[in-house]
N, CA and C of each residue as an Amber inpcrd file, in Angstrom:
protein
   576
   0.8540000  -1.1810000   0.0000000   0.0000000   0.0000000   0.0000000
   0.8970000   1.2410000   0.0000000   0.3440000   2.2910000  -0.9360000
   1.4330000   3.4290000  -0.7830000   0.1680000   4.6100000  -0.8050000
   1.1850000   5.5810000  -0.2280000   0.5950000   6.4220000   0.9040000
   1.2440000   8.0720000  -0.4130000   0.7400000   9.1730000  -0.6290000
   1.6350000  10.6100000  -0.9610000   0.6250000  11.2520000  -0.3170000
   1.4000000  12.0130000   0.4240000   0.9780000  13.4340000   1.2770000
   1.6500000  14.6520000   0.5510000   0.1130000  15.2480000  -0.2360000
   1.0620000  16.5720000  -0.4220000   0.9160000  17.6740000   0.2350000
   1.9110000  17.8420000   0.5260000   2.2020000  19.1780000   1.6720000
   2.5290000  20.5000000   1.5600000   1.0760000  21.0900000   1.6850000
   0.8640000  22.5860000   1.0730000   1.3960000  23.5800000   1.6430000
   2.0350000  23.3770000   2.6970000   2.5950000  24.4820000   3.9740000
   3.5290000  25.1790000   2.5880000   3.7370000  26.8660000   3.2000000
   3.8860000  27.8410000   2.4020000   5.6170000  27.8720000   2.8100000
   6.0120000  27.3990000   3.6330000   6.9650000  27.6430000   4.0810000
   8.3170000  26.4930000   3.5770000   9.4030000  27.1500000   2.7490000
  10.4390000  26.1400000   2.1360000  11.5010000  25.4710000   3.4550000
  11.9390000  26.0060000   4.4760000  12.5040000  25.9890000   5.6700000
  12.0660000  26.2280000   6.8950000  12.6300000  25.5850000   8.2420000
  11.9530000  25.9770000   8.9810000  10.8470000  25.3950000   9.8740000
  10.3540000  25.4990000  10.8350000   9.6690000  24.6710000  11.4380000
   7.8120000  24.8080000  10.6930000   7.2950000  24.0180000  10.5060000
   6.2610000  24.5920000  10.0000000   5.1250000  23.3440000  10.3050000
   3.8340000  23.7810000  10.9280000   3.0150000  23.0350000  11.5920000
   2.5270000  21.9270000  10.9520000   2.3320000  22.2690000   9.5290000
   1.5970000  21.5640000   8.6940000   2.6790000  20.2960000   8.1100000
   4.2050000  20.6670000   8.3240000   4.6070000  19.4130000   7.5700000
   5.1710000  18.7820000   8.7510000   5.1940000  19.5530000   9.9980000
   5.5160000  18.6990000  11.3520000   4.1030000  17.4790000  11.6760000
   3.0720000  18.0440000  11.5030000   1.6270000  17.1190000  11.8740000
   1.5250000  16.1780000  10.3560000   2.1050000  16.6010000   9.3600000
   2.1510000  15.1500000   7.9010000   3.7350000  14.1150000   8.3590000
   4.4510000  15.1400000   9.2490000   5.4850000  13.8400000   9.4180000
   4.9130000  13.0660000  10.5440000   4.1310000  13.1330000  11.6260000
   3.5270000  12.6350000  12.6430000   2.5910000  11.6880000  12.2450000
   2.2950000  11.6060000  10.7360000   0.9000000  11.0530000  10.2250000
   1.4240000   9.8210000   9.7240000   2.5230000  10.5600000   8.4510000
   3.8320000   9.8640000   8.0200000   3.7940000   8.1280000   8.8660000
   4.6860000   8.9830000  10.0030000   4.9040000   7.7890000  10.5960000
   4.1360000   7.0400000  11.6640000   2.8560000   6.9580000  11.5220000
   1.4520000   6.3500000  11.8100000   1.3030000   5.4930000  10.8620000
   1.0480000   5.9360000   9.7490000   1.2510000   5.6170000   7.9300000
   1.9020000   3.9820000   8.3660000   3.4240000   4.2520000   8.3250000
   4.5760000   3.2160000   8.0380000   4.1160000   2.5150000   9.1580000
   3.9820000   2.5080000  10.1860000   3.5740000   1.7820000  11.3010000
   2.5510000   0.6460000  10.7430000   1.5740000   0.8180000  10.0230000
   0.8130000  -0.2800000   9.5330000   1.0130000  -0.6880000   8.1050000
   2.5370000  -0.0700000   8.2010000   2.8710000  -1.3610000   6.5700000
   2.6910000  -0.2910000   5.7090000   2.4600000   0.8610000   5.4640000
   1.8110000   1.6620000   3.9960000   3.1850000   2.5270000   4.1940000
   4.1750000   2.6230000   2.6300000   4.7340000   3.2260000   2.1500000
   4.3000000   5.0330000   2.2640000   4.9400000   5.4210000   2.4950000
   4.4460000   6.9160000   2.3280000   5.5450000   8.0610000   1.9610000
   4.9840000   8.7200000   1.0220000   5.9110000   9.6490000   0.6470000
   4.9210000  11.3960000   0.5200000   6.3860000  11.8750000   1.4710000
   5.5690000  13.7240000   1.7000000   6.2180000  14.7850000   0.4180000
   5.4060000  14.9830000  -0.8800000   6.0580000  16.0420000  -1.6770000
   5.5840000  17.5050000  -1.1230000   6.6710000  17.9720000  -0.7550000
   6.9850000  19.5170000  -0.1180000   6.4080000  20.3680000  -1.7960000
   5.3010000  20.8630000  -1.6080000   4.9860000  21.2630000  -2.7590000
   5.4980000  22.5200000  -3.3710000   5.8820000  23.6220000  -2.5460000
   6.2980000  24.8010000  -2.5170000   7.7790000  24.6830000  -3.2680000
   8.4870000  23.2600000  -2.6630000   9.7050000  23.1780000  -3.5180000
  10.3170000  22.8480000  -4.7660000   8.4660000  22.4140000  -5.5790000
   8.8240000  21.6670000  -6.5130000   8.0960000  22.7380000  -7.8530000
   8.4140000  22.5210000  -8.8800000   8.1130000  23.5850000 -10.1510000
   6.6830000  23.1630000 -10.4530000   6.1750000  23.3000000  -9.9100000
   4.3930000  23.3090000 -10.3870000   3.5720000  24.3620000 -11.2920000
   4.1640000  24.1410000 -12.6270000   3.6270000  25.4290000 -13.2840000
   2.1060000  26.2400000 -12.7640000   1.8620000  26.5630000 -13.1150000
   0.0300000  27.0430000 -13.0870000  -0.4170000  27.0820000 -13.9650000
  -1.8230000  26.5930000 -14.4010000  -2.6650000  26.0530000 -15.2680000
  -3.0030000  25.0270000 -14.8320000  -4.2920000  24.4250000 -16.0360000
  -5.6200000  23.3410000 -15.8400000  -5.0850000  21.8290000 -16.5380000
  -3.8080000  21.6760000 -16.9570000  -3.9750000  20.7470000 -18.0200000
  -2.3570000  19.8500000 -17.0960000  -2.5360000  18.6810000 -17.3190000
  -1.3310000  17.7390000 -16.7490000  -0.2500000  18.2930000 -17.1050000
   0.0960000  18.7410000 -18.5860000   1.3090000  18.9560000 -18.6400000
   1.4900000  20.8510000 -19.2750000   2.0540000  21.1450000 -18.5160000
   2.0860000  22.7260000 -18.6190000   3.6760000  23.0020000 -19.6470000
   4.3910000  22.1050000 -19.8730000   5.5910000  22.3160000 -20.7410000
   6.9490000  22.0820000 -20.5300000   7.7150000  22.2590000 -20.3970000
   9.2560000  21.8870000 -20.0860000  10.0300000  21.9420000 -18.9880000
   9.7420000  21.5940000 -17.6430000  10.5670000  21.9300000 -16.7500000
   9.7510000  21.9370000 -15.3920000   7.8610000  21.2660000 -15.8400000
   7.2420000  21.4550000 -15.1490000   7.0990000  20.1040000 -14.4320000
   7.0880000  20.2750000 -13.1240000   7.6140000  18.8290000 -11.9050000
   5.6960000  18.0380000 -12.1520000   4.5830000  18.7950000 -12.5410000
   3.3640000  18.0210000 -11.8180000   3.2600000  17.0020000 -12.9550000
   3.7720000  16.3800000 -14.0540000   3.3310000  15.2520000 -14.7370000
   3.6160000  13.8340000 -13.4890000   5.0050000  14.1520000 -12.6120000
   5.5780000  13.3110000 -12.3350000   4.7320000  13.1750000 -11.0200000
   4.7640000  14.3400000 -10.6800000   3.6920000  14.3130000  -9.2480000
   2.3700000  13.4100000  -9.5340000   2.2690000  13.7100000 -10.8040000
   0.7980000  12.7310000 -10.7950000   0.9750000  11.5040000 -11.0040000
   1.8700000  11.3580000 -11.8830000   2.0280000   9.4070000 -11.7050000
   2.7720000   8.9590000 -10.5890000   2.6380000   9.5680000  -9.7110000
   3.0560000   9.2800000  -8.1080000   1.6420000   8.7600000  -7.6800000
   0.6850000   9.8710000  -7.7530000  -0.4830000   9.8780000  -7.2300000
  -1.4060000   9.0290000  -7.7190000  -1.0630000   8.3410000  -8.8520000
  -1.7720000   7.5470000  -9.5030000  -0.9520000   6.2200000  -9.4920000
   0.1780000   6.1030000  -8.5940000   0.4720000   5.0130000  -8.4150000
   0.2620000   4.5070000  -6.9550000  -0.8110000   5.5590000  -6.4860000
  -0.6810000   5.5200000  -4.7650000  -2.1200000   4.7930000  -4.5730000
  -2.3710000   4.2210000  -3.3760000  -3.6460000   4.0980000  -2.9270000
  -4.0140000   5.0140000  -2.0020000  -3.5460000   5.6530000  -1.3330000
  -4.1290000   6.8430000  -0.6410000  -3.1820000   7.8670000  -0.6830000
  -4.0760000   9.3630000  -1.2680000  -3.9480000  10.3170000  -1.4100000
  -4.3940000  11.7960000   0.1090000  -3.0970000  12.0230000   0.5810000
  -3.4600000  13.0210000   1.6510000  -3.0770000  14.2310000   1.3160000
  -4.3270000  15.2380000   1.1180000  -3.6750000  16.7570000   1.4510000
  -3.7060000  17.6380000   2.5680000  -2.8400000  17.8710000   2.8520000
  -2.2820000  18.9850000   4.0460000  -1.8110000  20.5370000   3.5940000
  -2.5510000  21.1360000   4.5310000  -2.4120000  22.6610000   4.3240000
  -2.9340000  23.3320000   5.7020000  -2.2670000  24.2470000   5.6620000
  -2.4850000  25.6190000   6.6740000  -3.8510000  25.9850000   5.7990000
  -4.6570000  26.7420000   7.3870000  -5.3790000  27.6120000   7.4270000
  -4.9030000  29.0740000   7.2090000  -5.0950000  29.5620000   5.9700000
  -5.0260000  31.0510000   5.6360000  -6.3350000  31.7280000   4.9510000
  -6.3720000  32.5880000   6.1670000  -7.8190000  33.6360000   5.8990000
  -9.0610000  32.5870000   5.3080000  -9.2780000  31.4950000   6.4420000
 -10.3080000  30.6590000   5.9590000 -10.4740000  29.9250000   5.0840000
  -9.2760000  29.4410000   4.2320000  -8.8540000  28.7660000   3.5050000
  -7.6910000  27.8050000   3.4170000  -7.8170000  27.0280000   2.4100000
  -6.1990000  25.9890000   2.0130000  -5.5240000  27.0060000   1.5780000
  -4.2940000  26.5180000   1.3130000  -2.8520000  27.3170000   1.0970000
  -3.0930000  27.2720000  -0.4890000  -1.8790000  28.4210000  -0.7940000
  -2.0780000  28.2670000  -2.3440000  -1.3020000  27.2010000  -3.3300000
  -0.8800000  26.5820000  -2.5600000  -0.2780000  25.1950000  -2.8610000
  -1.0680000  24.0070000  -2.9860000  -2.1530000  24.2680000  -2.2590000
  -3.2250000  22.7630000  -2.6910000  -4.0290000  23.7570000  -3.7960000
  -4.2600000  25.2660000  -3.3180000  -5.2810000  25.6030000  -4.7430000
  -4.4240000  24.7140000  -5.8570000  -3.2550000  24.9850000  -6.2090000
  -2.4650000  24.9360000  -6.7440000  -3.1610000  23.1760000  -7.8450000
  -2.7680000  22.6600000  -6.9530000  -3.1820000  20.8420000  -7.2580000
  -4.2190000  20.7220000  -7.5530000  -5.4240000  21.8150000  -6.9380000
  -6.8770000  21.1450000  -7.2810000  -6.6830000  21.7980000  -9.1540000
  -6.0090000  23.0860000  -9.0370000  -6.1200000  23.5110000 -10.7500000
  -5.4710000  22.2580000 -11.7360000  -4.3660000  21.7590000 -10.7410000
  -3.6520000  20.9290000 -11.8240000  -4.9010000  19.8920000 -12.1600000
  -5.2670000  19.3740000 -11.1720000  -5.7020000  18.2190000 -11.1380000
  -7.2310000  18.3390000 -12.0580000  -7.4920000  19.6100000 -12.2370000
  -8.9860000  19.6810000 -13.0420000  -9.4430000  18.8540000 -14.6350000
  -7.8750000  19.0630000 -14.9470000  -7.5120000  17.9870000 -16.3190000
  -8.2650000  16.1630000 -15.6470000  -7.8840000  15.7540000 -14.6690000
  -8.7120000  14.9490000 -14.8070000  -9.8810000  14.6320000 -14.6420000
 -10.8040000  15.8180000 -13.8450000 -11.9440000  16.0460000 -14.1190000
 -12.6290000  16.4200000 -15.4590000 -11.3850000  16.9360000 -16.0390000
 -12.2870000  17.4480000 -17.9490000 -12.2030000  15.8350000 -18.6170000
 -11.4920000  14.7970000 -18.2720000 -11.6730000  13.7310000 -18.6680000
 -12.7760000  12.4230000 -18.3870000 -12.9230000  12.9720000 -17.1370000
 -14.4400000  12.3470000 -16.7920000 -15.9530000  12.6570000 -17.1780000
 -15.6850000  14.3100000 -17.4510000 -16.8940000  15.0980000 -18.4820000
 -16.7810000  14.3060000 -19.8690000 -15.6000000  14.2530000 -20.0990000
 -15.6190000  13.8690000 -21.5840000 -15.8060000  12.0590000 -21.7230000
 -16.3730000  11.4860000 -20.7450000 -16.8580000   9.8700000 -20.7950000
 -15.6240000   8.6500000 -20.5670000 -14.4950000   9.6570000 -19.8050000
 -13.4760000   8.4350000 -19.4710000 -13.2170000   7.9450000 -17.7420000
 -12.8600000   6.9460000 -17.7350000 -12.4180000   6.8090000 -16.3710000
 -11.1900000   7.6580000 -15.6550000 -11.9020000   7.9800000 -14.7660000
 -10.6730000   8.6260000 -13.7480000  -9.3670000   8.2650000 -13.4350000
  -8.3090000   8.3660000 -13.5760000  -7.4690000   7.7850000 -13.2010000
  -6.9510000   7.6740000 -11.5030000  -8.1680000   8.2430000 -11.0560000
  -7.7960000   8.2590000  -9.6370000  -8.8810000   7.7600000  -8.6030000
  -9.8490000   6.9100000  -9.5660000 -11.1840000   6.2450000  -9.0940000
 -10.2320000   4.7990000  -7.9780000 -11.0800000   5.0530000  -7.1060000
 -11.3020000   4.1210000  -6.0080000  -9.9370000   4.6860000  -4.6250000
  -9.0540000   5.0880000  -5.0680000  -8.3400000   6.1030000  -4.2260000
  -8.8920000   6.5350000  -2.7910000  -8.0640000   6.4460000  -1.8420000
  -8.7060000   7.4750000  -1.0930000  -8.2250000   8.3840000  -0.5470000
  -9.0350000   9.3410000  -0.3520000  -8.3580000  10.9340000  -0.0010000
  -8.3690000  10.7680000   1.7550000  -6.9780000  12.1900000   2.2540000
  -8.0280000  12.1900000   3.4540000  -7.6760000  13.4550000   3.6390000
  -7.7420000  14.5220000   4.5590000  -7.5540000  15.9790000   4.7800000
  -6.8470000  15.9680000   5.8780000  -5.4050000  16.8300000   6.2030000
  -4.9240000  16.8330000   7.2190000  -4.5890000  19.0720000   7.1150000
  -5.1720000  19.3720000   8.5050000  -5.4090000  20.8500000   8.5770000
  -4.7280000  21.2160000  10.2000000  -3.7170000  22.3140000   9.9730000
  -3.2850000  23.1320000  10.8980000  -3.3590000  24.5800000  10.6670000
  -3.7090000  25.2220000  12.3860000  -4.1520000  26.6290000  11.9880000
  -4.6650000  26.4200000  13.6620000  -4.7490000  28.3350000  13.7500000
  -4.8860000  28.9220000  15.1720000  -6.0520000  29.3080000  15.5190000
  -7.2840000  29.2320000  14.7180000  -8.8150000  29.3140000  14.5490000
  -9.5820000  28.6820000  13.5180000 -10.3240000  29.1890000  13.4340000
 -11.7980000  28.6660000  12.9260000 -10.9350000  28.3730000  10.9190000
 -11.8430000  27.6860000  10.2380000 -11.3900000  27.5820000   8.8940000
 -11.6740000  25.8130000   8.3960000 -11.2730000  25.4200000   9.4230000
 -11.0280000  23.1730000   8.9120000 -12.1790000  23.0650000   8.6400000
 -13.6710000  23.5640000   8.8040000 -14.4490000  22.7520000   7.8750000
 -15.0900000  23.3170000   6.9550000 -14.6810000  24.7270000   6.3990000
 -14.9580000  25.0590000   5.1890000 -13.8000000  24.7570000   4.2410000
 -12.7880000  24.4260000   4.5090000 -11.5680000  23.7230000   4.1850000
 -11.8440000  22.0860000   3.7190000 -12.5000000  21.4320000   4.5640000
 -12.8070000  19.9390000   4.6780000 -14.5940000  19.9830000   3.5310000
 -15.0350000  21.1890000   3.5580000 -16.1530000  20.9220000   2.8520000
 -15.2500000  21.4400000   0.8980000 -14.3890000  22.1820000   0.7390000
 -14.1790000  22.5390000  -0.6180000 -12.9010000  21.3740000  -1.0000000
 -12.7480000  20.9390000  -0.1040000 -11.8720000  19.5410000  -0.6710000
 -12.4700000  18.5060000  -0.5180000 -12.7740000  18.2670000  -0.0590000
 -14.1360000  17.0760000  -0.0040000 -15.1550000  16.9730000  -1.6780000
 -15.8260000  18.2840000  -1.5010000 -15.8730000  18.3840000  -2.8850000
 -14.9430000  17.8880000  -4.0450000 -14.0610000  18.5030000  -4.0090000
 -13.2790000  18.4360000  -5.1360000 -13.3180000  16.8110000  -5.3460000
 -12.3990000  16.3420000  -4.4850000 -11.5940000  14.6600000  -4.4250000
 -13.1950000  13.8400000  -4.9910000 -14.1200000  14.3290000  -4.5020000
 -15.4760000  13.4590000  -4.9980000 -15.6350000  13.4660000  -6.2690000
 -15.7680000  14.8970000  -7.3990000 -15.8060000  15.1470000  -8.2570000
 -14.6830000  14.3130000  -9.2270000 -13.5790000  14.3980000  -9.1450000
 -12.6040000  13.4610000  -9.5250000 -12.2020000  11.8330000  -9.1320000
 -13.3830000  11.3860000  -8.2720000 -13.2950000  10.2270000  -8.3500000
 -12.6680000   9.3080000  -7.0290000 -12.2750000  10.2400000  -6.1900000
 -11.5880000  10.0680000  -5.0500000 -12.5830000   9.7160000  -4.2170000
 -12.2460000   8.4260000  -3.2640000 -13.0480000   8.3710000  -1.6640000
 -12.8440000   9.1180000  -1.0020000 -13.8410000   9.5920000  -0.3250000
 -13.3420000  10.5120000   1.2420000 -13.9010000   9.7970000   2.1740000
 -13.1050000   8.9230000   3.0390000 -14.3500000   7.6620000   3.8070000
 -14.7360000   8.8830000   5.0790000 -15.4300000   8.4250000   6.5520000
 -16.0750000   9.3190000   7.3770000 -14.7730000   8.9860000   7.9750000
 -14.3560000  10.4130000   8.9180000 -13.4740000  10.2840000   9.7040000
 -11.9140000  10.2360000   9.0600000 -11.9600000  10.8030000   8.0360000
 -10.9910000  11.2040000   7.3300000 -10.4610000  12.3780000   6.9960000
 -10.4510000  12.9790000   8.1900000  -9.5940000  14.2850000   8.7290000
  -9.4140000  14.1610000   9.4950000  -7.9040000  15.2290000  10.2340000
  -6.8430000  15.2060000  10.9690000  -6.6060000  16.9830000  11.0580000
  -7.4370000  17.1080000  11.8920000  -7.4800000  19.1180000  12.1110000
  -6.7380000  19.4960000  13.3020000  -5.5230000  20.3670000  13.5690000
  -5.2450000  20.5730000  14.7430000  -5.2640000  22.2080000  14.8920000
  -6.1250000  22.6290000  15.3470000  -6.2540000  24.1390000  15.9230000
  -5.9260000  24.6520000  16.9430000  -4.8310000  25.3160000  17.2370000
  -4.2280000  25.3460000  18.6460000  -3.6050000  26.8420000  18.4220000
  -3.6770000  27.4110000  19.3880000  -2.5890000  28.5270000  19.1880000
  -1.3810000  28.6270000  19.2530000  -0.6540000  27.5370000  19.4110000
   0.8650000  27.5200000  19.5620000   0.9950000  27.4470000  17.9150000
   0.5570000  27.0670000  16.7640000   0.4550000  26.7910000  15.6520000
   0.1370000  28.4700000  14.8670000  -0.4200000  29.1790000  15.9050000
  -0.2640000  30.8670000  15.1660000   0.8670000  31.2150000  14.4300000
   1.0280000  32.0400000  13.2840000   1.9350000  32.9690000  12.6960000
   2.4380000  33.2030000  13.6180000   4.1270000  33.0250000  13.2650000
   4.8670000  33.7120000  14.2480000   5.5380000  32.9570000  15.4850000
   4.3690000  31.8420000  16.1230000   5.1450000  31.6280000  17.3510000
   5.8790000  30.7930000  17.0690000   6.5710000  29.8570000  18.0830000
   7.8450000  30.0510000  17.8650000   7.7380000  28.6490000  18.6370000
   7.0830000  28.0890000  18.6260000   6.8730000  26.2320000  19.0900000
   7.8620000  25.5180000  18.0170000   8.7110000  24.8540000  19.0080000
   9.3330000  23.6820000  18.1570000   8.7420000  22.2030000  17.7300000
   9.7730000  21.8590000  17.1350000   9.3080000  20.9430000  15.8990000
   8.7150000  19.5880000  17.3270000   9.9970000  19.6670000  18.2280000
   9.5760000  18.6060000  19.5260000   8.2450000  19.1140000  20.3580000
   7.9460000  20.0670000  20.3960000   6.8720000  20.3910000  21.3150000
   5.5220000  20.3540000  20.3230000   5.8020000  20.2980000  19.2050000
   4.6860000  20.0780000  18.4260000   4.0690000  18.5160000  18.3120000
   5.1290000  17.8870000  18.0340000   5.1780000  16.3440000  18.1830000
   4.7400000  15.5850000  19.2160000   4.4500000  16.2080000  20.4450000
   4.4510000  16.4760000  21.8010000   3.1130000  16.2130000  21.4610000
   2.4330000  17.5030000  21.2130000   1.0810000  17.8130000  21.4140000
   0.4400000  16.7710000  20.3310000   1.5190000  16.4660000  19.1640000
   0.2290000  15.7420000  18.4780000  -0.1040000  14.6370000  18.8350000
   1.3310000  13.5540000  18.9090000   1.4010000  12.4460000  19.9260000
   0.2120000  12.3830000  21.2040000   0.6470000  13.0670000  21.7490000
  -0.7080000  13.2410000  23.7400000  -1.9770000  13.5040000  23.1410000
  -2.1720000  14.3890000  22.0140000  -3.7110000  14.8040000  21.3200000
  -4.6140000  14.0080000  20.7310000  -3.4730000  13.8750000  19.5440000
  -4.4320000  13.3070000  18.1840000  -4.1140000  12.3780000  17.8930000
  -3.2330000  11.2810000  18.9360000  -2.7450000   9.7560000  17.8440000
  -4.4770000   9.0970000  18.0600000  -4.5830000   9.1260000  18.7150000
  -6.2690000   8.2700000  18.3350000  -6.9360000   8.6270000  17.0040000
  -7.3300000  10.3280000  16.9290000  -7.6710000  10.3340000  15.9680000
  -6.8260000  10.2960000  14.3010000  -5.4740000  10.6790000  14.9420000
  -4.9340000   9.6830000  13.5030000  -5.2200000   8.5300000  13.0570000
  -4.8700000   7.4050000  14.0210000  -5.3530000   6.1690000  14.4510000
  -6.3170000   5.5890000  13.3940000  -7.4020000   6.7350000  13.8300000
  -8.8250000   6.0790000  13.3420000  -8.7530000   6.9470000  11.8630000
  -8.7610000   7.5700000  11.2920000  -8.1510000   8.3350000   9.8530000
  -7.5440000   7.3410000   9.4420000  -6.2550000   6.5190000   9.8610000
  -5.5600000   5.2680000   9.0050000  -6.6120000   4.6140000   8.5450000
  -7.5250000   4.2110000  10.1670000  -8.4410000   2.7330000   9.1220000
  -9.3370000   2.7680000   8.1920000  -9.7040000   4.1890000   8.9850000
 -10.8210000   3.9960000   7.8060000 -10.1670000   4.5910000   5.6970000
  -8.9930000   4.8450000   5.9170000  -8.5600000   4.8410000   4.7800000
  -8.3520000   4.0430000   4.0720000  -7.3280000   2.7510000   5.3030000
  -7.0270000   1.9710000   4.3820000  -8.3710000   0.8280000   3.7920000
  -9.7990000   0.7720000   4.8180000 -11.0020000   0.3460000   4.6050000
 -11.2920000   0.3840000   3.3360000 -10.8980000   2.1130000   3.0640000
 -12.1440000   2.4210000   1.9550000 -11.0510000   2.2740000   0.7920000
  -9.9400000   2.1600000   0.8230000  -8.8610000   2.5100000  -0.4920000
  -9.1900000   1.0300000  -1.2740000  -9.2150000   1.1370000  -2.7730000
  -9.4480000  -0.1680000  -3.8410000  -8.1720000  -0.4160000  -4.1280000
């Protein structure tokens, strides 16, 4: 079973909540046998535009036959101004090409898949976040089984402060391994 988390955090260096709580997930992931791999999205050449391949030098053809060689698909992103980062906008544009292929009477290449949502941030936002990706992954063919998010809202996770990578690990470990826990099964349940 293989696992890609793509990881929308805005930040190339540095401690950053969103890819500290996908490495915590990460290795939940490997714990029950599933391969997993985290593409740092910010670092990689993701042109912009609707179509798989945007032209010479552009990293998302490869990103996708990752994703299409995976059985479960996780996106992770910060809460900004009530939203995902512009790094998953980013993926849902790429990824619309395979929605224009399902309009046009073909199979998805990402049917039976399953998605799940992993969200950090210092207020309100994870479930208008969890409702416009949810959407999406459905539209393209993706499972979203129940209980397939992983939201941590805390204020140590605010702009700015200054929580380390161990004290984060801390909190997610003592917090949320249950509900990671239960996010694994029912993924790997629903994944074809």
């Amino acid at each position: 079973m293989k696992a890609v988390i793509l990881l929308g955090t805005l930040k190339k260096e540095g401690v950053s909540n969103t890819a500290v709580l996908s490495a915590f997930f990460q290795q939940k992931l490997e714990k029950q046998q599933v391969e997993c791999e985290i593409i740092h999205l910010v670092k990689e050449r993701i042109l912009p535009g609707t179509y798989t391949n945007m032209g010479e030098g552009d990293a998302w053809p490869a990103i996708l036959d990752k994703l299409t060689a995976a059985q479960l698909i996780i996106f992770a992103t910060p809460i900004w101004w009530g939203g995902h980062s512009s790094e998953i906008q980013k993926v849902i544009e790429r990824l619309d090409h395979v929605h224009d292929g399902i309009l046009a009477g073909q199979p998805s290449k990402l049917a039976g898949k399953a998605a799940g949502i992993i969200i950090t941030g210092d207020s309100d936002g994870a479930q208008h976040i969890i409702g416009n990706i949810s959407n999406f992954v459905n539209a393209i063919g993706l499972v979203l089984p129940p209980y397939a998010s992983l939201s941590v809202l805390w204020e140590g996770q605010k702009k700015g402060a200054s929580t380390t990578r161990e004290a984060l690990m801390q909190k997610y470990e003592a917090e949320y391994s249950k509900t990671a826990d239960t996010m694994i099964a029912q993924l790997l349940k629903y994944a074809h």
